[in-house]
C-alpha positions as CSV (number, residue, x, y, z in Angstrom):
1,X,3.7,-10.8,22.9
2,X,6.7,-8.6,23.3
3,X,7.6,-5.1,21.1
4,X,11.2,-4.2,21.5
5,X,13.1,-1.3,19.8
6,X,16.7,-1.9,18.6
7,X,18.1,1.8,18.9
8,X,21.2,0.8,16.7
9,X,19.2,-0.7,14.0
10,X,16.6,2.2,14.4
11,X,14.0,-1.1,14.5
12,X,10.7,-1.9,16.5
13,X,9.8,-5.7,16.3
14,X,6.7,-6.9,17.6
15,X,6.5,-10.4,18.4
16,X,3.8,-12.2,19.4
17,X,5.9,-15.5,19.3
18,X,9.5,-16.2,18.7
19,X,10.5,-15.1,15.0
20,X,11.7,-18.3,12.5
21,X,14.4,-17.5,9.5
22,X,13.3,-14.7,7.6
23,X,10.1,-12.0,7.3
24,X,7.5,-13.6,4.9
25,X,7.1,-10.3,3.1
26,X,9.2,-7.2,2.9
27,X,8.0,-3.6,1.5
28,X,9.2,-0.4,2.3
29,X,9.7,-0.1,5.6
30,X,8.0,-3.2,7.0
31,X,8.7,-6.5,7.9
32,X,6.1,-9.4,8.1
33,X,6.3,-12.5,9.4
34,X,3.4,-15.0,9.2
35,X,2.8,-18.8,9.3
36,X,1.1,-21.5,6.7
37,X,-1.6,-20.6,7.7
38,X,-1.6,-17.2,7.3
39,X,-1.5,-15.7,11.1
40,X,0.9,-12.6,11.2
41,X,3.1,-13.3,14.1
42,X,5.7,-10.8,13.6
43,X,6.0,-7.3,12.5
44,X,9.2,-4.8,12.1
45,X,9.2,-1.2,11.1
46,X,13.2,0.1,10.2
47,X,13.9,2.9,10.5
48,X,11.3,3.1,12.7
49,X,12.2,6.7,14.0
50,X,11.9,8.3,10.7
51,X,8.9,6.3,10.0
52,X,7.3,8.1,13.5
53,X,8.3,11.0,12.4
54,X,6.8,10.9,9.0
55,X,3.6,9.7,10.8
56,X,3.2,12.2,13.2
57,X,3.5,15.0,10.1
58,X,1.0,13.9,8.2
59,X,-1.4,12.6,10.9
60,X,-3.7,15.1,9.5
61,X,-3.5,14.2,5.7
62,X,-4.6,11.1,3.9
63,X,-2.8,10.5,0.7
64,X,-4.4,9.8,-2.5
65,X,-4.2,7.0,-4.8
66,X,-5.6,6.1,-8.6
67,X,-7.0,8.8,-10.6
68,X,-7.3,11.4,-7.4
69,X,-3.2,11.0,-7.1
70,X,-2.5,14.2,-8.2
71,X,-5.5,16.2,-6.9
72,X,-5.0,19.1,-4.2
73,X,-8.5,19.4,-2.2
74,X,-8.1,23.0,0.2
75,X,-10.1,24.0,3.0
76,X,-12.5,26.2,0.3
77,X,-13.1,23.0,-1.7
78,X,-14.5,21.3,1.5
79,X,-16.2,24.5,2.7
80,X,-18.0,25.1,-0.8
81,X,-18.8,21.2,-0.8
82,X,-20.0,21.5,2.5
83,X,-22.3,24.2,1.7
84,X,-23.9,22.3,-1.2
85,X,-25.0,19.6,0.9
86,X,-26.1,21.6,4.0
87,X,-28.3,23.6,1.2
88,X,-29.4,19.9,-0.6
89,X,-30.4,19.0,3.3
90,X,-32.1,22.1,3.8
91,X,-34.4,21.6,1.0
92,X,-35.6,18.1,1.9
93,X,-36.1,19.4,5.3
């Protein structure tokens, strides 16, 4: 297994054995390279500094998809939910 960075490419490829022709699958940023029998054996980020960066930002975030897409949850909403189930416990208790 190797990981290299290509710094004029602004890529990181992982290998864990040599890379044949080209990635399987492409979205975004990603690269994936897999076999007929569906083991991954390669992956690429580009550009994989932005990508890091982006990463590191929102390390603390989780992004929502389907119908929450939209929805802004703020501290108070998880302090007033969090109240409402420490009362619910205290009640069975």
């Amino acid at each position: 297994m190797t990981i290299s960075y290509i710094p004029t490419k602004d890529e990181l490829v992982l290998k864990f054995r040599p890379l044949e022709g080209k990635p399987s699958k492409e979205f975004g940023s990603f690269r994936l390279w897999w076999d007929d029998e569906g083991d991954i054996y390669g992956i690429g980020i580009m550009p994989y500094m932005k990508e890091l960066e982006d990463f590191k930002k929102n390390l603390n975030r989780v992004q929502l998809g389907g119908v929450w897409k939209s929805v802004k949850i703020t501290e108070g909403d998880i302090e007033k939910i969090r109240e409402g189930l420490l009362k619910k416990l205290g009640e069975k208790w």
